[in-house]
N, C-alpha and C positions, 0 to 999 in steps of 0.2 A: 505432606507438609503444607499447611497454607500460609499464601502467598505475604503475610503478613511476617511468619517464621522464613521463608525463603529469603525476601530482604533483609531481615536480622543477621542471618546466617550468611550472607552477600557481604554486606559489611562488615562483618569482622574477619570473616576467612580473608577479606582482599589482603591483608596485611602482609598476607607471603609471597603472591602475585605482585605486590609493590616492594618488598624487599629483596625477590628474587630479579625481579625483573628493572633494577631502577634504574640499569644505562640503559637499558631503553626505553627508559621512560622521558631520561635524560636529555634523550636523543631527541625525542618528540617532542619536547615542551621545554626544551631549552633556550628556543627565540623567545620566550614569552616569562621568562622567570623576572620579567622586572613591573610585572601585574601583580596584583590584590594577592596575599598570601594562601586564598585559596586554591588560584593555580601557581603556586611555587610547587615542584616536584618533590623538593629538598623537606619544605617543612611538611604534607603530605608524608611522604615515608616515614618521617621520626614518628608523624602519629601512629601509624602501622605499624611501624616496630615493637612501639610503644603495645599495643593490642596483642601482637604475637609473643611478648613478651608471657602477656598474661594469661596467655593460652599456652603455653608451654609448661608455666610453672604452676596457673592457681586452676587450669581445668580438671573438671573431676575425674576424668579415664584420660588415659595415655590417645593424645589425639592422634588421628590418623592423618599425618601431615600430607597425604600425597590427595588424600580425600578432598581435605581443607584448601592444597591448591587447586584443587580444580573447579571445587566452589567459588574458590577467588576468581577463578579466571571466569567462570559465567556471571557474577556479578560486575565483574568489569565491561562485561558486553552489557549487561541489561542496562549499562546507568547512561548508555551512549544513545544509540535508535533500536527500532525497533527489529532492522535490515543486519546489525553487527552482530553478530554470533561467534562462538567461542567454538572450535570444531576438534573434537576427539584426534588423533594420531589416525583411526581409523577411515574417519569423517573425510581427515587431509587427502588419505591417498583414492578414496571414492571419487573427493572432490576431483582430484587430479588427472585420474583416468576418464573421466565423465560418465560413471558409472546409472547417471541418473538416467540418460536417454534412451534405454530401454524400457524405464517405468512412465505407469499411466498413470492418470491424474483425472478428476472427476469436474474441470471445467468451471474453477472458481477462482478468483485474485486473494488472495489474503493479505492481514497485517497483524500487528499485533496492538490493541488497545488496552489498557489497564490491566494487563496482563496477562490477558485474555485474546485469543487466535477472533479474530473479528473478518466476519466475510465482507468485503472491499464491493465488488461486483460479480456478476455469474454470465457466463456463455449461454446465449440463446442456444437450446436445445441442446446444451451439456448433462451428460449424467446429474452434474447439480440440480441444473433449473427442472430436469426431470421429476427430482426427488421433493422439488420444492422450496429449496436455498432459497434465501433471500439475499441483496445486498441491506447491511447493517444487524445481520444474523451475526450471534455470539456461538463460537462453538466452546463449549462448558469441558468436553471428554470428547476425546478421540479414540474408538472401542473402550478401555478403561483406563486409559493417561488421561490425566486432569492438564489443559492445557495451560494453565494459571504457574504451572511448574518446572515448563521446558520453555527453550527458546521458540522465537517465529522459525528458525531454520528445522532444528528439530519438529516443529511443529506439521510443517508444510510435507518433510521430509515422511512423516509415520500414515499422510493424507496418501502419498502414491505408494503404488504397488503394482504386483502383474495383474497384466490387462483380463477381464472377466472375475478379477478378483474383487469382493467389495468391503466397505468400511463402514464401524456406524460411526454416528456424529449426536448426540447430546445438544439441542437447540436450543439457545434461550432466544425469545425472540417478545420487543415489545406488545402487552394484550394479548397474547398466546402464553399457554402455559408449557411449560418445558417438554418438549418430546424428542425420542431417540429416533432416528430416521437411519437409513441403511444406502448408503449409494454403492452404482458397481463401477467400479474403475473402467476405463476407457479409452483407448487414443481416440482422438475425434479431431476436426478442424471448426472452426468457429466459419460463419458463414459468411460471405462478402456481402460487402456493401449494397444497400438495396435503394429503389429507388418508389415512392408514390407522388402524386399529385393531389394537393389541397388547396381549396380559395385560392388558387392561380399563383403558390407558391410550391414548386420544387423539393420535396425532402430526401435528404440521404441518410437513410437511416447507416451509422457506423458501428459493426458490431467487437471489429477488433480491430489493435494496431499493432499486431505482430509482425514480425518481419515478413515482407512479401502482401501485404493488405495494403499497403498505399496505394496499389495498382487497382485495385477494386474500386477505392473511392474515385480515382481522375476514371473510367470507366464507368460510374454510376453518373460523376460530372458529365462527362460527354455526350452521354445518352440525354442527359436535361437540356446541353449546352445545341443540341441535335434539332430538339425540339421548340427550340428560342425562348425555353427560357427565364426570364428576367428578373426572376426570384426566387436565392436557395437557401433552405435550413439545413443546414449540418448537425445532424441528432448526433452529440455525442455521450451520451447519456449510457452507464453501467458501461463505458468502454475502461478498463483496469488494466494496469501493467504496459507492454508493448515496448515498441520499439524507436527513440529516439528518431533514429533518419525517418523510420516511415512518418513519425509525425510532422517532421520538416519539410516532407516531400506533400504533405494535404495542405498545409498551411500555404506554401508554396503557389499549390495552384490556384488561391485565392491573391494571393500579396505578391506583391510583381517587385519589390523592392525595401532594403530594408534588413534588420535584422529579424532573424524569426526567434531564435533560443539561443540558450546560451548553458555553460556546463560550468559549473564554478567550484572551488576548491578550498583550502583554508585562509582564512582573512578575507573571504570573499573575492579571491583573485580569480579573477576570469583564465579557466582550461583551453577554452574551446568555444567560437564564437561561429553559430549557422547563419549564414547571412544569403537573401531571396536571389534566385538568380532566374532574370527575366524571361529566358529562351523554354522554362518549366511551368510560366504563368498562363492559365490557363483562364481565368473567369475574374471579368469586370464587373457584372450584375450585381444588384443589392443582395445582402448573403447575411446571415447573422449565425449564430454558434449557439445549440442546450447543451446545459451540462447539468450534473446534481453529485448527489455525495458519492455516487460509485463511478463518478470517473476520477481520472487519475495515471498520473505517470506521462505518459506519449500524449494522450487528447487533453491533457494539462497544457502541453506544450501547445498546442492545435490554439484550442483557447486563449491561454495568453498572450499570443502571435498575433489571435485578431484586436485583444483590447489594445494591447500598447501600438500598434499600428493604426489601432481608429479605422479598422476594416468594417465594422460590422456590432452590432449589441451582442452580449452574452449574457441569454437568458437563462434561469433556473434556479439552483441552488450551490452555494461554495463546494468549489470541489474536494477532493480527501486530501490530497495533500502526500504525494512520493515520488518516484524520480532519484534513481541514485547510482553511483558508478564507484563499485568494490574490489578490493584488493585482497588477496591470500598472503598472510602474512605466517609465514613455519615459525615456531620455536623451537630449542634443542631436542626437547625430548617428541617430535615430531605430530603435537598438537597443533594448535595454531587458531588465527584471530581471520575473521575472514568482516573484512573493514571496512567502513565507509570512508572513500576519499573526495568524495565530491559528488556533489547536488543538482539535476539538473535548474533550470531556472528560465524565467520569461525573458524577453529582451531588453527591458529595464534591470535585467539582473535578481529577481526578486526568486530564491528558491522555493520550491511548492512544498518539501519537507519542512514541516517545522516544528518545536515542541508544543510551542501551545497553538490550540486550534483556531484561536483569533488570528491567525496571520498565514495560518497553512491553505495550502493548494490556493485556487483560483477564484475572488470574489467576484461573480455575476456584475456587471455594470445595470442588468435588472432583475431583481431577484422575487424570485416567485416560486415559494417554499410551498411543495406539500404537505398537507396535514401530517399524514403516516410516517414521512421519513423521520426516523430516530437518528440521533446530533450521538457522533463518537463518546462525546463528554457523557452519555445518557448509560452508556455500561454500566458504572458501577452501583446507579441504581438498579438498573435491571439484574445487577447480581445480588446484589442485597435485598433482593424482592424473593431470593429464593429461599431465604434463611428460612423464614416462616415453616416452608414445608420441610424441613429437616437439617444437617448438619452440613454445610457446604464443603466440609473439607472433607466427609466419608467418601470412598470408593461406590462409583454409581450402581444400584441397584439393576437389577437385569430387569429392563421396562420393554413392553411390546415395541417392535417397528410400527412407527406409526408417518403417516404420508402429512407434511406439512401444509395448512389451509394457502397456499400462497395464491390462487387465482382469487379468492375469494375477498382479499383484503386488496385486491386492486380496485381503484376506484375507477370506474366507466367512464368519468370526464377529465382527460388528462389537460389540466389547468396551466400546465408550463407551455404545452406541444401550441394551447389556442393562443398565449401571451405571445407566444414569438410570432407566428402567423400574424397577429394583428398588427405588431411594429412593422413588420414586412410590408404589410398593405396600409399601411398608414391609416390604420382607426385609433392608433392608442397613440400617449406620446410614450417617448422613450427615456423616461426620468430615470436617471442616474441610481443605481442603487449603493 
């Protein structure tokens, strides 16, 4: 089905999902029934009624109502983010038991853009970055699921498997033509924080911020902090996903006071407020922050800790924009909604999720865009650039494994890494981006 019939058939099946389910919907959007009739729950349903109506009496075959709810209930997730997914009966009790942490994973953040499973960022010397991955890679088909079809849960979910086992992946990728590539699943660890010296400035390169990695970076600090010093760049560049505290705890060691993050909820009510605690402060020195489009989530946090503090420039590119804290929500028949309740966010409150990509994640105070990098918004040309060579909606052809050009489209002069370096040392100014 493509994705064009996917949302057709989304919105008309919701009809049962809103008629079956309308006290709780009631329940949920009942402080709000005295807004714009499009969030009234009440007049909503009568339209969905209204539809189910139609589908019971004027469709051509006896509809398969239990079908139609479950289509309802994945298009109730797809119309929210990207993170909210709709989870089988079977799904729930995987979920529950945490059936996942025996499975391996090939070492990639994803998301989902235009419908489409989109690579966020890649682990230095992951099965991915082995195989090639790029961040702002489209994956088209996951072996021969079209990912334009399932959810981002589903999606991530059919990516792991047993360790030695491996997966193809269907690449679309800008100025490359589409190739199928093969990775082999893996437990691996991402590698800690490293440290070099440039023009008499300090770099930590940050490769994750999973749990237990904030120790690596105040360690790569003290090794600098050892050596006196006086100027550090925080690469946070392709760090994806992570871990809330651990990024509270690197922001920390720069910012002695203050707030650093903050986790917010519906109406923008402030959850949960991280605020600096002095006896964790570790580095006064001039310090500035990279980021680009594959960071995200945890080093969102890191980054916006130092603009709205006025710790320091942050240089690069706007970052992608996630950070989110979900709920499992059961329904009777033991499926379930697996929900986003709250957004992490900077310390002026500004959350890094957002729909439209003018406002998401984290804008550089100097921004200094690479050529190459491809803007989220850039998918749906790149999928519609595929029409040409055949049917987009056919089941993919059995195409050789082929090894993705990824060294080769790296450019030799990394343009962001010399910008920061130079505010550091004061040859450039540091205008406002």
């Amino acid at each position: 089905m493509t994705y064009r019939g996917k949302f057709i058939l989304a919105v008309i099946s919701a009809a049962v999902a809103f008629y079956a389910f309308a006290g709780v919907l009631m329940g949920w959007y009942g402080d709000i029934s005295a807004q714009q009739p499009i969030n009234d729950p009440g007049a909503q349903i009568r339209i969905f009624e209204s539809v189910l109506q139609h589908i019971q009496n004027d469709y051509v075959d006896e509809p398969d109502l239990e079908k139609v709810r479950n289509g309802a209930l994945r298009g109730l997730a797809d119309g929210l983010d990207p993170y909210t997914s709709y989870l089988t009966a079977e799904q729930v009790s995987d979920f529950k038991a945490g059936n996942d942490a025996g499975r391996a994973g090939i070492g990639a953040e994803f998301s989902q853009v235009s419908a489409y499973l989109y690579v966020v960022s890649v682990i230095k010397d992951s099965p991915a970055d082995k195989a090639g991955l790029m961040p702002g890679d489209v994956i088209e088909y996951i072996d021969t699921k079209a990912t334009r079809d399932i959810s981002l849960y589903d999606a991530v979910h059919l990516v792991l498997g047993d360790p030695g086992t491996k997966v193809k992946l269907r690449v679309l990728r800008s100025g490359v033509r589409p190739q199928t590539i093969e990775v082999a699943r893996a437990v691996y660890n991402a590698p800690d924080a490293s440290t070099e010296m440039r023009d008499g400035v300090g770099i930590v390169k940050v490769y994750s911020l999973d749990k237990g990695k904030g120790a690596s970076v105040q360690k790569a600090l003290a090794s600098l902090k050892s050596k006196n010093v006086k100027k550090v760049l925080l690469d946070l560049r392709n760090v994806g996903g992570g871990d809330i505290d651990e990024a509270v705890s690197v922001a920390n060691l720069f910012i002695k006071q203050g707030d650093l993050a903050k986790v917010i909820g519906r109406e923008n009510k402030v959850q949960k407020t991280y605020a600096a605690d002095p006896s964790k402060h570790m580095y006064d020195g001039k310090a500035a922050v990279l980021i680009d489009l594959g960071t995200a989530g945890a080093a969102e946090v890191v980054a916006a800790a130092f603009l709205d503090s006025k710790r320091g420039e942050v240089v690069g590119e706007r970052s992608f924009g996630a950070g989110v804290e979900q709920a499992l929500f059961t329904l009777k028949g033991g499926d379930g909604f697996l929900l986003t309740t709250a957004k992490w966010a900077s310390p002026a409150g500004n959350a890094f999720l957002a729909t439209n990509r003018a406002n998401a994640g984290v804008k550089p105070s100097v921004e200094v865009k690479r050529p190459e990098t491809p803007e989220p918004v850039e998918v749906e040309e790149l999928v519609e650039g595929q029409d040409d060579e055949g049917d987009p909606t056919a089941p993919p052809i059995e195409e050789p494994v082929e090894e993705m050009p990824s060294k080769t489209l790296k450019p030799e002069k990394d343009i962001q890494l010399e910008k920061a370096i130079e505010i550091l040392n004061g040859k450039t100014a540091a205008a406002a981006g």
